[in-house]
C-alpha positions in Angstrom: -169.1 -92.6 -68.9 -166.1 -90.3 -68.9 -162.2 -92.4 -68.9 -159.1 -91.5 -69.8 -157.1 -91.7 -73.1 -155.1 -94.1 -71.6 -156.9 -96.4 -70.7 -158.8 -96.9 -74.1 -158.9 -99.7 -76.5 -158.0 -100.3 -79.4 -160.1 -99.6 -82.3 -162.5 -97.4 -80.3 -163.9 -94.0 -81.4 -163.7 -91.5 -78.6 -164.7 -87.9 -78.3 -162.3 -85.5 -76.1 -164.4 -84.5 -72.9 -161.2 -82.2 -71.7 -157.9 -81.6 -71.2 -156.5 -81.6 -67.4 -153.4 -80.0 -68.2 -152.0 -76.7 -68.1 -152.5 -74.0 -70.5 -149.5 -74.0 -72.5 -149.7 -78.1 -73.0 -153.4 -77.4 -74.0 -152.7 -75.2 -76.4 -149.6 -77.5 -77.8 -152.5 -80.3 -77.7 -155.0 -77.8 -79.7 -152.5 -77.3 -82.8 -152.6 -81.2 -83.0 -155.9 -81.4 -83.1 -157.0 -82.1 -79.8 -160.2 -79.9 -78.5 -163.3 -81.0 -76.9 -165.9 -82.7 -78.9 -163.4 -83.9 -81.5 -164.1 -87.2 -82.5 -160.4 -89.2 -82.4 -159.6 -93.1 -83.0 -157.3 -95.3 -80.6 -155.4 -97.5 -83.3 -152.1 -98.1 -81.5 -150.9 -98.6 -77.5 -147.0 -97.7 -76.7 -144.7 -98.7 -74.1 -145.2 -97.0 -70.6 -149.3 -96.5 -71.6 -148.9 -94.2 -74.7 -151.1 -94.2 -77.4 -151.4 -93.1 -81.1 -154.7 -91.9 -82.4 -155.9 -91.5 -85.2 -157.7 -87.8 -86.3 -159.1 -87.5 -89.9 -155.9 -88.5 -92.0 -153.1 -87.8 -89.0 -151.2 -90.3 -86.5 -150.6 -88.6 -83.3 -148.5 -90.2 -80.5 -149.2 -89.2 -77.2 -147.0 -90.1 -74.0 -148.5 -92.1 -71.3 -148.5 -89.3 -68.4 -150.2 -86.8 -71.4 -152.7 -89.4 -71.6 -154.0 -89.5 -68.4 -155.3 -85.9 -68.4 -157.3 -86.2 -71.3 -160.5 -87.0 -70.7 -162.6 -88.9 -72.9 -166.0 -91.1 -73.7 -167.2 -93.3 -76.2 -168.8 -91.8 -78.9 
């Protein structure tokens, strides 16, 4: 069962299906950290449906919009 980052809860461990975005934001999103099959952690929402997650011992913030294109499951 495939969502979105945004729409994720708290506290729960996802793993990054894709990225629906174009290249050069993929790429951006790749030197964070963000590939498919990484294991990340939702541990904070933000106003206008941003999130911050949580990979190994970084806090990434990701804007609303930018969360909507990555695709995700529970893993």
């Amino acid at each position: 069962m495939t969502q979105t980052l945004r729409t994720c809860p708290l506290g729960m461990e996802i793993e990054i299906c894709a990225i629906d975005l174009a290249e050069h934001y993929r790429f951006r999103l790749k030197e964070l950290g963000f590939r498919e099959h990484e294991r990340i952690t939702v541990i904070q929402k933000t106003n206008f449906g941003g999130r911050v997650v949580s990979h190994g011992f970084d806090r990434i913030a990701v804007d609303g919009s930018t969360a909507t294109h990555i695709l995700v499951r529970p893993s």
